[in-house]
PDB file of N, CA, C and O in Angstrom:
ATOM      1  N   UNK A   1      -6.724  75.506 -41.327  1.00  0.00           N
ATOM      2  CA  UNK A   1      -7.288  76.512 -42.206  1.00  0.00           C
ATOM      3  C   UNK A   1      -6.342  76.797 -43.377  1.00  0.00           C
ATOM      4  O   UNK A   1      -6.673  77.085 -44.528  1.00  0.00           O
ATOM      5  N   UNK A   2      -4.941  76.649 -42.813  1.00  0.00           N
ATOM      6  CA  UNK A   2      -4.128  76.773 -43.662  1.00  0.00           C
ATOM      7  C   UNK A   2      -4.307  76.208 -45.081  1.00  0.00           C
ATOM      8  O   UNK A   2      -4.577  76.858 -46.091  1.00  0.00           O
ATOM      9  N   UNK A   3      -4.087  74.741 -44.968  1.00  0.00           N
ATOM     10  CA  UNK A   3      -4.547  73.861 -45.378  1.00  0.00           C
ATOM     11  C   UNK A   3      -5.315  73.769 -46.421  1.00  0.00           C
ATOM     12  O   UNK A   3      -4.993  73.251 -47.490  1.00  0.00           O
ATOM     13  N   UNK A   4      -6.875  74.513 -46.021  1.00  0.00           N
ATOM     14  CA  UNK A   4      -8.160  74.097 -46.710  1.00  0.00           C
ATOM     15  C   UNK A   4      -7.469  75.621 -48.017  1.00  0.00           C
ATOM     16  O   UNK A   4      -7.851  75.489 -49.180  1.00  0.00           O
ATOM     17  N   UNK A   5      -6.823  76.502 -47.796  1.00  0.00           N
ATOM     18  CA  UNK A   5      -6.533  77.994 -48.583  1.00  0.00           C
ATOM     19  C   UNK A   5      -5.518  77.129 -49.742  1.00  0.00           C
ATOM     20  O   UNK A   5      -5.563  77.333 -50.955  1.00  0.00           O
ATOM     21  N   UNK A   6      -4.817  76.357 -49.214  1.00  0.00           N
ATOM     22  CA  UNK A   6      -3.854  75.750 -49.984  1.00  0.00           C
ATOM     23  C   UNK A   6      -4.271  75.148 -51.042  1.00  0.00           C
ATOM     24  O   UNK A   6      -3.781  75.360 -52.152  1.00  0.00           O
ATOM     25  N   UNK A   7      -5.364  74.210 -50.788  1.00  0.00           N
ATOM     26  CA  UNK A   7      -6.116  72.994 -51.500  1.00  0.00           C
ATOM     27  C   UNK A   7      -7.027  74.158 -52.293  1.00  0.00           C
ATOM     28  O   UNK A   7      -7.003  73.832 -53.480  1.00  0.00           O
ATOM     29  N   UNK A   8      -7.386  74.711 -52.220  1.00  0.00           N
ATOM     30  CA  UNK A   8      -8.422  76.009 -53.299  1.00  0.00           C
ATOM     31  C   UNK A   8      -7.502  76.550 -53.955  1.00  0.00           C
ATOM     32  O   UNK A   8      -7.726  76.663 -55.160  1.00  0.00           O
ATOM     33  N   UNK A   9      -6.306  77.014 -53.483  1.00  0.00           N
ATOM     34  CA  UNK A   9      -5.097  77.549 -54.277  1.00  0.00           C
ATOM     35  C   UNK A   9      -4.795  76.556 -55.593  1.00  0.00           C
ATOM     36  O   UNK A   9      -4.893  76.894 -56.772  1.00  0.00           O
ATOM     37  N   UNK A  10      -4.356  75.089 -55.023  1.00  0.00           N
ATOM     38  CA  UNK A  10      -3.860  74.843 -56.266  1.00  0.00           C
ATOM     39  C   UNK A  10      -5.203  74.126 -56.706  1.00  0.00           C
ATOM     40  O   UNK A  10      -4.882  72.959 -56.935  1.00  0.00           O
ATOM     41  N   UNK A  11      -6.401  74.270 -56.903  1.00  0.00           N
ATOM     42  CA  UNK A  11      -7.353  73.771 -57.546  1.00  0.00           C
ATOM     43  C   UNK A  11      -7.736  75.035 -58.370  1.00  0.00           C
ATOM     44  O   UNK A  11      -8.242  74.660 -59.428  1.00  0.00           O
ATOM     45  N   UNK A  12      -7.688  76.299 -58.287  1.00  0.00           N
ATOM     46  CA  UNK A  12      -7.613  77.172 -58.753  1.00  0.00           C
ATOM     47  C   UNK A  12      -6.627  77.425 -59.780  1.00  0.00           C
ATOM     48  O   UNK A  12      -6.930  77.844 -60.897  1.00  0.00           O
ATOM     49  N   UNK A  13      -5.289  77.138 -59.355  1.00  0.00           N
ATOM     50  CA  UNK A  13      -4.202  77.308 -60.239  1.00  0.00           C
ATOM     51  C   UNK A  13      -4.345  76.311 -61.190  1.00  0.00           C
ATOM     52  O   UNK A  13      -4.224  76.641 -62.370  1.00  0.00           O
ATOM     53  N   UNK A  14      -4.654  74.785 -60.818  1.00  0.00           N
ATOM     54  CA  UNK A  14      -4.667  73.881 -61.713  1.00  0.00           C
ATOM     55  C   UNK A  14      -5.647  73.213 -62.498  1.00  0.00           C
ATOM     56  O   UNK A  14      -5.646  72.871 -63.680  1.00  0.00           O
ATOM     57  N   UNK A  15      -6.519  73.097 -61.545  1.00  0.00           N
ATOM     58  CA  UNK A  15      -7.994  72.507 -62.000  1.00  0.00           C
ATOM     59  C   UNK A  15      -8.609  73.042 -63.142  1.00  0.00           C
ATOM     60  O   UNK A  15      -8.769  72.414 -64.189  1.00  0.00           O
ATOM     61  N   UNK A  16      -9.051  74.530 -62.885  1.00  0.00           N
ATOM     62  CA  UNK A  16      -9.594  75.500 -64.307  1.00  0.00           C
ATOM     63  C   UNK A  16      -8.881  75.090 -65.513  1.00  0.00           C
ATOM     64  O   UNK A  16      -9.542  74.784 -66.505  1.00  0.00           O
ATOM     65  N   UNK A  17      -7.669  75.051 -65.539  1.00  0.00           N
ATOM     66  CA  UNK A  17      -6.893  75.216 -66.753  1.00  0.00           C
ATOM     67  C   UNK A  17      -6.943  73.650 -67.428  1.00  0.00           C
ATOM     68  O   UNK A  17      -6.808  73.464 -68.637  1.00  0.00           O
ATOM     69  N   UNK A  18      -7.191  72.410 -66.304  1.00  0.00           N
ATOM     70  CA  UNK A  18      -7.114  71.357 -67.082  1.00  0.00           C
ATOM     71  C   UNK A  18      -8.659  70.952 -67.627  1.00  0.00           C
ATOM     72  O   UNK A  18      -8.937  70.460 -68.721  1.00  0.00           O
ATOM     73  N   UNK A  19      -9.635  71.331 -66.466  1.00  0.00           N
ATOM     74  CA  UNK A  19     -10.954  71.237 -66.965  1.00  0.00           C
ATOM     75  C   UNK A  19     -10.895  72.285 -68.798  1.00  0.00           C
ATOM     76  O   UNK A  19     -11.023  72.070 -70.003  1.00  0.00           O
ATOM     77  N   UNK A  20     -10.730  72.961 -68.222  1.00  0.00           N
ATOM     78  CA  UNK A  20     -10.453  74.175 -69.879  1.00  0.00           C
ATOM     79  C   UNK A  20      -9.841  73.048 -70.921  1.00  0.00           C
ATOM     80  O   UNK A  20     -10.558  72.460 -71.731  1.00  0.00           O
ATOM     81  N   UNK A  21      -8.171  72.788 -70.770  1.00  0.00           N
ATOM     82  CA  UNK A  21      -8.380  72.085 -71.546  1.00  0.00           C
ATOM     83  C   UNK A  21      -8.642  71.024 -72.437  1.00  0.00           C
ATOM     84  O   UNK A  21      -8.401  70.939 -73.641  1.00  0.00           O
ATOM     85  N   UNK A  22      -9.596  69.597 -71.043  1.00  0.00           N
ATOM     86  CA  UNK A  22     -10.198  68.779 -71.661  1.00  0.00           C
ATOM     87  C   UNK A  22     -11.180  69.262 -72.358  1.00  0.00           C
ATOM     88  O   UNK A  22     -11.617  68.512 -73.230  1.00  0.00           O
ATOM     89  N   UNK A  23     -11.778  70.527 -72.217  1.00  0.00           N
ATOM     90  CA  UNK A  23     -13.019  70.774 -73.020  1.00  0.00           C
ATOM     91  C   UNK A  23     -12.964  71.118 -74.241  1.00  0.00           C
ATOM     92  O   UNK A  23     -13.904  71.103 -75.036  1.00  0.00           O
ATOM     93  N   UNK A  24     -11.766  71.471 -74.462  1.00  0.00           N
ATOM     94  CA  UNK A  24     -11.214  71.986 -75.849  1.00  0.00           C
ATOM     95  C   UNK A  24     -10.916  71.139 -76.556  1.00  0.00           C
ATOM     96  O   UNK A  24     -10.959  71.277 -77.779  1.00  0.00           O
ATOM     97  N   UNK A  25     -10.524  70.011 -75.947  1.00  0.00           N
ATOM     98  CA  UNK A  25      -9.848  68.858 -77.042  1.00  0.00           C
ATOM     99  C   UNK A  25     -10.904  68.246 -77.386  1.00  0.00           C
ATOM    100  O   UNK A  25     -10.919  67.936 -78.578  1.00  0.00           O
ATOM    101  N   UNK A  26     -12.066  67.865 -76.610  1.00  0.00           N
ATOM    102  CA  UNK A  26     -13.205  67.400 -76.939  1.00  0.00           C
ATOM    103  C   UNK A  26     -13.841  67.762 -78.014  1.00  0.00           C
ATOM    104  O   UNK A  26     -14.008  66.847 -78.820  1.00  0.00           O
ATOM    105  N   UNK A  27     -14.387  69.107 -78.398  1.00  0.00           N
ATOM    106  CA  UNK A  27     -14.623  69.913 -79.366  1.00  0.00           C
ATOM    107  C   UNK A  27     -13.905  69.699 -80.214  1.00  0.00           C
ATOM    108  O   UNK A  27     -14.418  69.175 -81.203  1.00  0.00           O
ATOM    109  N   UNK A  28     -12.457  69.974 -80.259  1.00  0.00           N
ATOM    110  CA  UNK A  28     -11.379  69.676 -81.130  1.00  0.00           C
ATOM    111  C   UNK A  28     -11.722  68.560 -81.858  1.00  0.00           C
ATOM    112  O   UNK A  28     -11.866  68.627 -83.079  1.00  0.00           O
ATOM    113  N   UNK A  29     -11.903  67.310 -81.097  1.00  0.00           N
ATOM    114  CA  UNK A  29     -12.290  66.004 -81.814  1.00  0.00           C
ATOM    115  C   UNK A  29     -12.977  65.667 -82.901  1.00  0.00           C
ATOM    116  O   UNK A  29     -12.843  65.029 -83.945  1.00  0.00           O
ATOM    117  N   UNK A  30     -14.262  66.713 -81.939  1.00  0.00           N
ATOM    118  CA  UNK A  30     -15.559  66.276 -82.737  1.00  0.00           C
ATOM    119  C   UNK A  30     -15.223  67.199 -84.054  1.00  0.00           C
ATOM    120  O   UNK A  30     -15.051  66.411 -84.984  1.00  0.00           O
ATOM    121  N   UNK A  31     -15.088  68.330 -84.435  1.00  0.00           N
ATOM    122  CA  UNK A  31     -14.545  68.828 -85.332  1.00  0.00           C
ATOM    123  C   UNK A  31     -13.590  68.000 -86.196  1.00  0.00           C
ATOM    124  O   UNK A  31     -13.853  67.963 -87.398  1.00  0.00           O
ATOM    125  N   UNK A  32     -12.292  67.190 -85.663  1.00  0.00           N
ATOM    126  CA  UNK A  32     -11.557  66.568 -86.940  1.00  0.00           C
ATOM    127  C   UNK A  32     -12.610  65.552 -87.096  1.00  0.00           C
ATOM    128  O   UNK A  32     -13.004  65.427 -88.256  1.00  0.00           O
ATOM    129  N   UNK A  33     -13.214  64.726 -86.135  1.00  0.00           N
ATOM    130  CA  UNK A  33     -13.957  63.488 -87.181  1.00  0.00           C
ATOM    131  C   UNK A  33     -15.019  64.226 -87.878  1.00  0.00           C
ATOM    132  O   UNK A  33     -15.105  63.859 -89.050  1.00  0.00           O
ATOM    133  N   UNK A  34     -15.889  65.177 -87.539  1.00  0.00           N
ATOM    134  CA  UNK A  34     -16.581  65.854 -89.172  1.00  0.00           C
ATOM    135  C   UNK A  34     -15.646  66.320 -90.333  1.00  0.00           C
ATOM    136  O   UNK A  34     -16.184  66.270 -91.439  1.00  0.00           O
ATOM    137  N   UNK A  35     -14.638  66.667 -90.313  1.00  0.00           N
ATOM    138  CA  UNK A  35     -13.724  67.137 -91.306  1.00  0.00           C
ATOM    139  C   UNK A  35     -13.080  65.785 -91.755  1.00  0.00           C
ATOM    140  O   UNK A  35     -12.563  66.058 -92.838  1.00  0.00           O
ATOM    141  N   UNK A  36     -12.844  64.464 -91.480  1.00  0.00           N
ATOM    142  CA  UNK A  36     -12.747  62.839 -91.648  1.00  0.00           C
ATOM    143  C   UNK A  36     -13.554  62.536 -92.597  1.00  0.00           C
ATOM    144  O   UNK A  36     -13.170  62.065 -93.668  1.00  0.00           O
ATOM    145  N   UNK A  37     -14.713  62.763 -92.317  1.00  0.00           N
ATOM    146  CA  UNK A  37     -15.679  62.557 -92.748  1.00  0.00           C
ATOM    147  C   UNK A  37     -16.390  63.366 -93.979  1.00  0.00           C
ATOM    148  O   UNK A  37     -17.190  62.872 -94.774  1.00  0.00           O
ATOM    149  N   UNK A  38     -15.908  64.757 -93.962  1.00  0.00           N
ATOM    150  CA  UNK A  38     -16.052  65.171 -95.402  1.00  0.00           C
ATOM    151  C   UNK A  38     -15.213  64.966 -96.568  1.00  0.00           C
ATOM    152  O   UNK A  38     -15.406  64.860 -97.779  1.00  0.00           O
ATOM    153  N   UNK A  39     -14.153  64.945 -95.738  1.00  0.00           N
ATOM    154  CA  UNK A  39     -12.682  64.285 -96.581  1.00  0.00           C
ATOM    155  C   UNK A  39     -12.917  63.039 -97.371  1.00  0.00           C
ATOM    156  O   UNK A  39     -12.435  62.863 -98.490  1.00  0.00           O
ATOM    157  N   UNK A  40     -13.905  61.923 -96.556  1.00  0.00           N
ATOM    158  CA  UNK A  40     -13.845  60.859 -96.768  1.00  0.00           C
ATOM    159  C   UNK A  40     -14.662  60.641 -97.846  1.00  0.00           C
ATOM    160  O   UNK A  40     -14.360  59.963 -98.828  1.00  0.00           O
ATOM    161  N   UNK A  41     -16.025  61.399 -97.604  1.00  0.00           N
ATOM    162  CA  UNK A  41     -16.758  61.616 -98.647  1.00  0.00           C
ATOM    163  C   UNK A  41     -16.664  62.513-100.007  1.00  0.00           C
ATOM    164  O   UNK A  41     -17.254  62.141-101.021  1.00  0.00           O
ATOM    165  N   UNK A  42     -15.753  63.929 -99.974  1.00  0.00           N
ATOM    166  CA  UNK A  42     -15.170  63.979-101.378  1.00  0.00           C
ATOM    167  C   UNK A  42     -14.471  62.833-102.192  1.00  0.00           C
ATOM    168  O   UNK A  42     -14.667  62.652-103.394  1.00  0.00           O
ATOM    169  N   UNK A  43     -13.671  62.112-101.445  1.00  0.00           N
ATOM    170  CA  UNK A  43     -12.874  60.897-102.075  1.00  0.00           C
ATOM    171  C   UNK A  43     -13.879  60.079-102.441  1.00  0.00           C
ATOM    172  O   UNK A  43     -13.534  59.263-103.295  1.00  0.00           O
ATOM    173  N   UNK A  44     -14.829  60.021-102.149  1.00  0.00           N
ATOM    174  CA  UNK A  44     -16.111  58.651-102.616  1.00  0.00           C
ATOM    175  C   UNK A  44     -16.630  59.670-104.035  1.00  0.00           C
ATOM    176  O   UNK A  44     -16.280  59.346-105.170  1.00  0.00           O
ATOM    177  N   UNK A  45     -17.440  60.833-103.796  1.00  0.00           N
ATOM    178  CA  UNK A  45     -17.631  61.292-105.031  1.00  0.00           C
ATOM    179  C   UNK A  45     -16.559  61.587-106.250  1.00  0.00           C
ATOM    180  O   UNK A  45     -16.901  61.815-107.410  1.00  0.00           O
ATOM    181  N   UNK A  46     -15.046  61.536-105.720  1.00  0.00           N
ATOM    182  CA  UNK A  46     -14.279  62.063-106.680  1.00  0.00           C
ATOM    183  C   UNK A  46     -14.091  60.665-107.487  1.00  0.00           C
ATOM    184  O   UNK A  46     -13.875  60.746-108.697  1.00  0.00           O
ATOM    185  N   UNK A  47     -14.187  58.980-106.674  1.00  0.00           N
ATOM    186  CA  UNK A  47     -13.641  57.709-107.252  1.00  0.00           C
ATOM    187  C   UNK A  47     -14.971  58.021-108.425  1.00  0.00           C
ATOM    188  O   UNK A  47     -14.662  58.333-109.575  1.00  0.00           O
ATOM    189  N   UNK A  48     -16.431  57.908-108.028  1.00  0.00           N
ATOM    190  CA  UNK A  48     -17.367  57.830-108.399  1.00  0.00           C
ATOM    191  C   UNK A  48     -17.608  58.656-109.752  1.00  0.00           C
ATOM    192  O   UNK A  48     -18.427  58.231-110.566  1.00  0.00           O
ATOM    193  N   UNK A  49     -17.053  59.574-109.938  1.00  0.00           N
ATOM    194  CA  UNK A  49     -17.031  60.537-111.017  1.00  0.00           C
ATOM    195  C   UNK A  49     -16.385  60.002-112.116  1.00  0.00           C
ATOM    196  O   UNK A  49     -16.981  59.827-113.179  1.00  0.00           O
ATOM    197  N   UNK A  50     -14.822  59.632-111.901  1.00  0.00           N
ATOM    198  CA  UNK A  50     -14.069  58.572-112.443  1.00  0.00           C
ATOM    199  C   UNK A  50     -14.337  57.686-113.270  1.00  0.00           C
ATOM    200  O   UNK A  50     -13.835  57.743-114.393  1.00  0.00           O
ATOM    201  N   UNK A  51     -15.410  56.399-112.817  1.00  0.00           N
ATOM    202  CA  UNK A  51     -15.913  55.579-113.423  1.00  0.00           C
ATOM    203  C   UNK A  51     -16.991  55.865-114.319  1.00  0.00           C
ATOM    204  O   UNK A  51     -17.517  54.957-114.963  1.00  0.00           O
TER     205      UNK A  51
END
């Protein structure tokens, strides 16, 4: 019984916090490649203006 309190303990202590923060970086991601991607596209209208 001991045991099974232990294994919830550190899934509690550890698990939440890493599930948490794969979920964050994920988001994180998707956020810099849209911001890549607007970046990328001011630089296309700014060459384009240019010529």
């Amino acid at each position: 019984m001991q045991e099974l309190e232990d294994f919830l303990f550190q899934i509690g202590n550890f698990g939440f916090p890493l599930v948490l923060a794969i979920y964050l970086l994920l988001r994180f991601e998707k956020k810099l490649e849209k911001l890549s991607n607007a970046i990328s596209n001011l630089e296309n209208t700014i060459n384009n203006k240019k010529k």
